[in-house]
C-alpha positions as CSV (number, residue, x, y, z in Angstrom):
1,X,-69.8,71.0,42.7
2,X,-68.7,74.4,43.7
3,X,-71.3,76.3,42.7
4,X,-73.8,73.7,44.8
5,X,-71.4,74.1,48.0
6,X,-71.8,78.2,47.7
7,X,-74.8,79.2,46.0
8,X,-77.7,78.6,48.1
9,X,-79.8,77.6,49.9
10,X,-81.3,74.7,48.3
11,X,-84.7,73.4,48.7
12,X,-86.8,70.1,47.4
13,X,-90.6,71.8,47.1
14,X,-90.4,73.3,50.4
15,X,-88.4,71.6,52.3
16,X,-84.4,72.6,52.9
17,X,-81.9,70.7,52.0
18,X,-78.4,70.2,53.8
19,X,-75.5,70.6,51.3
20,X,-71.4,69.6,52.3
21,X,-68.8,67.6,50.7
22,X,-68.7,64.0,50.7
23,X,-65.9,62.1,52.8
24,X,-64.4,58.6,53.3
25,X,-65.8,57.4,56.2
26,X,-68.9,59.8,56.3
27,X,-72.0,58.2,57.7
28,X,-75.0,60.0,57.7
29,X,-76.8,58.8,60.9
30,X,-74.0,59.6,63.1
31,X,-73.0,63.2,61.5
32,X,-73.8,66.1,63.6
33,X,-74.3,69.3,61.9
34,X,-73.4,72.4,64.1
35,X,-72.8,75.3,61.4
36,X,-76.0,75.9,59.0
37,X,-76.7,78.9,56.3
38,X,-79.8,80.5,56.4
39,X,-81.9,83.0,55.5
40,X,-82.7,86.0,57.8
41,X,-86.0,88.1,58.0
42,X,-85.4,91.7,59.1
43,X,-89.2,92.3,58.8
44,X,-89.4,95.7,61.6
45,X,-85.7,97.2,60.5
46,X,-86.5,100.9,59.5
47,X,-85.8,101.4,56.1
48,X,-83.2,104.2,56.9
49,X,-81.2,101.2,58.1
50,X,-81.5,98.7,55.4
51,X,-78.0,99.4,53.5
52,X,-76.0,101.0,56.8
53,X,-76.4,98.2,59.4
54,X,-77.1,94.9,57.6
55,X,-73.1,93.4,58.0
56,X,-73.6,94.3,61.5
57,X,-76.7,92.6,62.2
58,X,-75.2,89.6,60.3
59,X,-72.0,89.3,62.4
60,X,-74.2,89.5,65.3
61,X,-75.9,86.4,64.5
62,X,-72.5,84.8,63.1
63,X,-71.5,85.2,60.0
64,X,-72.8,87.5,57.1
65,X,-72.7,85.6,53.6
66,X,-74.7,87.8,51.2
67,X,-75.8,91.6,52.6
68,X,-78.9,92.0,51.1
69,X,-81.8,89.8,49.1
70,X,-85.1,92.0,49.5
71,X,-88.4,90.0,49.9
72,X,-89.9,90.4,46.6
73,X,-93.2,89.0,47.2
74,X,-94.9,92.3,46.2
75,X,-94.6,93.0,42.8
76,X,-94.3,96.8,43.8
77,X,-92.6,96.8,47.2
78,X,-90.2,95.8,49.1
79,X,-91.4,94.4,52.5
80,X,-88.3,93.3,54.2
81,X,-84.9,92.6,53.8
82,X,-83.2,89.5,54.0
83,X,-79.8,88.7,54.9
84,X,-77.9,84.9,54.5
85,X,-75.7,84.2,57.4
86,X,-73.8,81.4,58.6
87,X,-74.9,80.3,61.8
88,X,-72.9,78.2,64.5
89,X,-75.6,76.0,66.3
90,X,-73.5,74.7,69.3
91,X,-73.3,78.5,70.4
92,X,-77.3,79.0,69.9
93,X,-79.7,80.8,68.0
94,X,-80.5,84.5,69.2
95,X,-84.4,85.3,68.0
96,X,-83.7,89.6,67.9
97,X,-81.0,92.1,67.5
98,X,-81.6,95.7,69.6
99,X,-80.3,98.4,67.4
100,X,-79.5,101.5,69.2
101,X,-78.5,104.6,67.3
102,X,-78.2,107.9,68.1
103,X,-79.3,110.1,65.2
104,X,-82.4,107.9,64.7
């Protein structure tokens, strides 16, 4: 049970599927689900920022879970990063992060 509450996220072909513990009383046509874990595409971060910023950009978004799965569709490069954050959806969804940095 554990390991299918943490590990993650889970999917059925290719659709998501929404994992939490079961409780007396719990009725899934009423429940409202306002914190979610997913997967983040960084697909235009420069690559000099790939390791230095990637908590940052996660915290921005709510909260960072794993720092860095790399896209390994290429069998020779990596295209993107990817980073798994926990997202609150009652305080919305931002769709970019401006990094500003001064030696870049």
């Amino acid at each position: 049970m554990e390991k299918v509450l943490k590990e993650g996220p889970w999917f059925w072909g290719i659709a998501g599927l929404f994992v939490t513990p079961w409780f007396p009383g719990f009725d899934a046509t009423n429940t409202v689900v306002t914190m979610i874990l997913v997967w983040v595409r960084l697909p235009n971060l420069p690559l000099h920022f790939w390791h230095h910023v990637m908590q940052d950009i996660g915290n921005m978004l709510g909260k960072l879970k794993k720092k860095v799965d790399l896209d390994r569709t290429s069998k020779c490069f990596f295209t993107f990063p990817r980073i798994y954050v926990e997202i609150d959806l009652s305080k919305g969804i931002s769709d970019h992060v401006l990094l500003k940095h001064d030696n870049f």
